[in-house]
Structures are given as C-alpha cells and as structure tokens.
N, C-alpha and C positions, 0 to 999 in steps of 0.2 A: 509538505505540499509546496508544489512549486510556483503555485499563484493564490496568495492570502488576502483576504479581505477580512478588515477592523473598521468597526461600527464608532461613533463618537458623536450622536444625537443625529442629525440630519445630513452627515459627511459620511462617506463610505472611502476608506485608504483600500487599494488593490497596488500589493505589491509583488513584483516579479521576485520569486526568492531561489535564486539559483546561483546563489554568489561563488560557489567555487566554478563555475564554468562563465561566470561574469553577468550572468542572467539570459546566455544563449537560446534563444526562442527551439523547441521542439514542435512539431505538429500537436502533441497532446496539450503542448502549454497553451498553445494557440487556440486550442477547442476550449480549452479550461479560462482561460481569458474571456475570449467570446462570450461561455455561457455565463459567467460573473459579471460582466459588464449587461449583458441583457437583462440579468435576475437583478441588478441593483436596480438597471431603470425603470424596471413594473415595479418596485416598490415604492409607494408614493411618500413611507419618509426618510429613503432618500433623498435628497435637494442637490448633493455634491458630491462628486468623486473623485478623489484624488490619486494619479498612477504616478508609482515610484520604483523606485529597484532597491533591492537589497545593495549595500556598498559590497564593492569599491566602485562597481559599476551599475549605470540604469539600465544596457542594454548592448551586449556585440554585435546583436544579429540573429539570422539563424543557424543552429545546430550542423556544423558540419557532419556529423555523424546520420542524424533526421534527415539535414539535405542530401547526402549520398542513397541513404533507404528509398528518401521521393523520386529521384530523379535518376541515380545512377543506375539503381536495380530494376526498377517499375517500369519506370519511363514516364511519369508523369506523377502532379499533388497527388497528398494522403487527402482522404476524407474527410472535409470540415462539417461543422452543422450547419444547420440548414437556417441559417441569420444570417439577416442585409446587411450589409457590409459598405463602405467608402474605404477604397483602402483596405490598411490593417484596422480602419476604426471601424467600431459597429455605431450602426446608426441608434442614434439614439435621441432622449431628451430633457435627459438630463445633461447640467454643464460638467464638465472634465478638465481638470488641473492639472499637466504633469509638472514634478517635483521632479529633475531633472538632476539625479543627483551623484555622478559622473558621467562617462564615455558612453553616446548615443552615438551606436556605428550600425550603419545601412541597413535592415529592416530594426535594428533597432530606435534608429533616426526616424524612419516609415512611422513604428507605434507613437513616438513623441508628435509624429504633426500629425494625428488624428486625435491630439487633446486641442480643449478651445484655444489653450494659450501655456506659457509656458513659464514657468519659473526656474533659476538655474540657481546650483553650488556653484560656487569658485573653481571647482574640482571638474564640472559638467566640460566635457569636448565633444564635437561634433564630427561624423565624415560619413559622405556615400561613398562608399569602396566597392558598388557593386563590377564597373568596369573594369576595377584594377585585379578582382577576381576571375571575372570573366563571366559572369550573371548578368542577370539585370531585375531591374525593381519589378516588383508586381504589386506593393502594398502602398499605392500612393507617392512615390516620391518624385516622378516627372511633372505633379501636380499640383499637391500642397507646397514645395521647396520654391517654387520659384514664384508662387502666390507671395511668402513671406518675404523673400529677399532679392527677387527680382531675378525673371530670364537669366541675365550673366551672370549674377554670381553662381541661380542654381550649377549651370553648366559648368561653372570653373570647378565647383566642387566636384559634380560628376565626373568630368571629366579626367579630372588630376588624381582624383582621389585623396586630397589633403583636408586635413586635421584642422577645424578655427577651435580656439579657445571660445570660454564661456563668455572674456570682452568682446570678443569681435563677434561671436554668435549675437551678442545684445544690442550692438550696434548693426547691424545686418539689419535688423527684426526680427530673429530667429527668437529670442527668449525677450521676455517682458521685461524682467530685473535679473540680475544677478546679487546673490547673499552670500555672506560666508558660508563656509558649509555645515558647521554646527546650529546655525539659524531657517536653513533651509525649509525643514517641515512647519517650523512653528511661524516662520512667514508667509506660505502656502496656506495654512491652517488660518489666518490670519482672513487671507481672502475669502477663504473657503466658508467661512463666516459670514462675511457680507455677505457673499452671492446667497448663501440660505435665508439671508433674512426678506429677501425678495417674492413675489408669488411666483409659484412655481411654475403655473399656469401661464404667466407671462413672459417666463425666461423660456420656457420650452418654444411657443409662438416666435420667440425673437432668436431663437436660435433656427428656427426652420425659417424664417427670412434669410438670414447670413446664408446656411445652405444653399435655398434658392439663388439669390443672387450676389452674392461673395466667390461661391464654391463653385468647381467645374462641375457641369451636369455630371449624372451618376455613372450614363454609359463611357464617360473616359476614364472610369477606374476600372472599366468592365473591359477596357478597350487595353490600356494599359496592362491587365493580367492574365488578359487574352496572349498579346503579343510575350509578356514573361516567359507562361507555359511554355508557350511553342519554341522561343529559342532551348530555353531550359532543356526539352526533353528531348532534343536534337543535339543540343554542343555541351548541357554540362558533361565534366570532367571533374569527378571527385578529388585524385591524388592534385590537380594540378589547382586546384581549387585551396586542397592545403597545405600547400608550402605556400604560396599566394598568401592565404589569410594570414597564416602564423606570422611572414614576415614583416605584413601589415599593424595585425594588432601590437606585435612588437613598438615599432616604432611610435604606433599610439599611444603605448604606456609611457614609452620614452621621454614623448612630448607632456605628459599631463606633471608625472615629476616634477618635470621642470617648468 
C-alpha cells in the first residue's frame, strides 16, 4: 500500500510509502490520503495524526507519469472525492504533525504545510520548484508558504526554485525543531502525546479559530486551483517537464548529501 496508517493508542501515523519513487504523489495516492485522513478524523479516538514518508524522502511531488495521464492526455485533474479540502489538506479536526523526514519538494512541500506544524530530520530539505518546471501550485503553496516565512522569502523560493536545508527552513519558521534523524519519530511522538492528553473538544474549537482567523479564507485555495487548472491544461508539457524535474531533483539530492 502506498498510504499506511498505524494505530498507537490515540495517535494515528499515515505514512506515504513509496520510497522507490521518493514518495511521488499519484492521483490514486491522493484519493487514498484524503480518505485516511477523513476516516481517522470521525474517529473520536483518534486525538493525533501524525504524516511522514517512508525514507529517504517525505515527498518529491507529484507523479510525473500521473501528471502526464492528468493533464497531457485528458486535458484536465483525475477525479478526487468529494472531501473539503484547504489546499492539499483536508479539512479537519483533528491536530496533524508532519514528521518531516527528508526532501519536501513542491506539492510535496504543499502536503507538509497543510499539517498544524512541523518537525524536521537533519536530512529534511525544502523547495517549490513549481516555476522551474513550468507548473504551478494548486495545493496551497501561494498561501500557507508565505503565512510561515514571510511574502519575500515565499517568493525567493518560488521564484528561484532553490533548495533551504532543515537549519534554515527552522529559522525561516518553516519547521518547529529540527532532530537528528534517528530521533525524529520518537520526538514527534513525544508531542503527539501531549497534544492527546488535552480535550479533544477543545483543541478541535482552537484549531477552527486559527483557521478562521490565522488562515486565508477557503475561497483562495479555491481561487488558487482554479487558476492551477487552467494554466495546467493549457501549457503543461510532459517531456519538457521531465528533463526539467530530473535535472532538479538531481541537484536536490546533491545538496542533501552534503
């Protein structure tokens, strides 16, 4: 399975497990996410959820293979379910931890900032590369990126398309802490703890506050993948999309190395 969920008393782990393609988002993974994350939050014991990726990465992105079937051949998105959405996050009310536990690149980056907050590996790097492919976001990242780190920097990253590590992603605001990477889960797990020992009933209330008024109304993520589609099904270009990516994530790994 390409999206796992493990139980451990009032925490719920969903992790992307697609590690030979680096945890590449498909449409189907995307529906199967979706409906795991809505079936954890109707269940009331649930209290935490915790998203992570199978190593070496949390998340490249989506499926160039998926993206070609959506957009190249069709001319527009595959079929999701019929779940409210912010973003790539589904709305919900329970809280969400992402364990951050490498390379978070462009809707991979999207699925990370539709958790409450973030904890990182040492290993964890960041990049929107959608302009350097020649895309653009639909899953939140015009929205939540520059909420955490501020207008300019979002831009610099969009723009450039460049790579921060997990120190400067933590100093941005982008990730809470940064852990070694062998400590990761089990200081996530840590939190994940506390926030259950809370009422549930109360964190859910204080999490639709922050929504309210923290978060950009819902219609500019609506507006946001509004305008995605439409370039999307107009100017993507598969082939040139993947030499694009290839040479990108390339240089991604380059960087994490080292």
């Amino acid at each position: 399975m390409t999206i796992t969920t493990e139980r451990s008393g009032p925490i719920a782990t969903v992790t992307l497990n697609r590690p030979e393609a680096r945890n590449a988002l498909t449409s189907q993974m995307l529906s199967d996410f979706e409906l795991a994350i809505s079936s954890l939050d109707a269940n009331e014991a649930v209290r935490v959820i915790v998203l992570t990726g199978a190593d070496p990465a949390f998340c490249a992105g989506l499926d160039l293979k998926d993206l070609a079937n959506t957009y190249g051949r069709v001319g527009g998105p595959s079929a999701v379910p019929k779940i409210e959405r912010r973003g790539l996050s589904v709305v919900r009310s329970t809280p969400m931890i992402g364990a951050i536990n490498g390379p978070a690149v462009t809707g991979g980056l999207e699925l990370a900032l539709g958790c409450d907050f973030l904890i990182g590996s040492h290993r964890a790097t960041f990049a929107d590369t959608h302009g350097r492919v020649g895309i653009l976001p639909g899953g939140g990242m015009t929205i939540r990126l520059p909420q955490l780190i501020g207008i300019n920097r979002a831009r610099q990253m969009s723009l450039t398309g460049m790579f921060i590590d997990a120190g400067t992603a933590a100093e941005w605001g982008l990730l809470n802490e940064v852990v070694p990477h062998g400590l990761l889960m089990e200081r996530t797990m840590e939190l994940a703890n506390q926030i259950a020992e809370a009422d549930p009933a109360t964190l859910s209330q204080l999490l639709a506050m922050y929504a309210t008024n923290a978060d950009a109304p819902t219609v500019s993520y609506r507006d946001e993948l509004r305008l995605s589609r439409k370039y999307m099904a107009e100017h993507f270009d598969d082939a040139a999309f993947a030499t694009k990516r290839d040479g990108i994530i390339s240089r991604g790994s380059k960087a994490q190395r080292s």
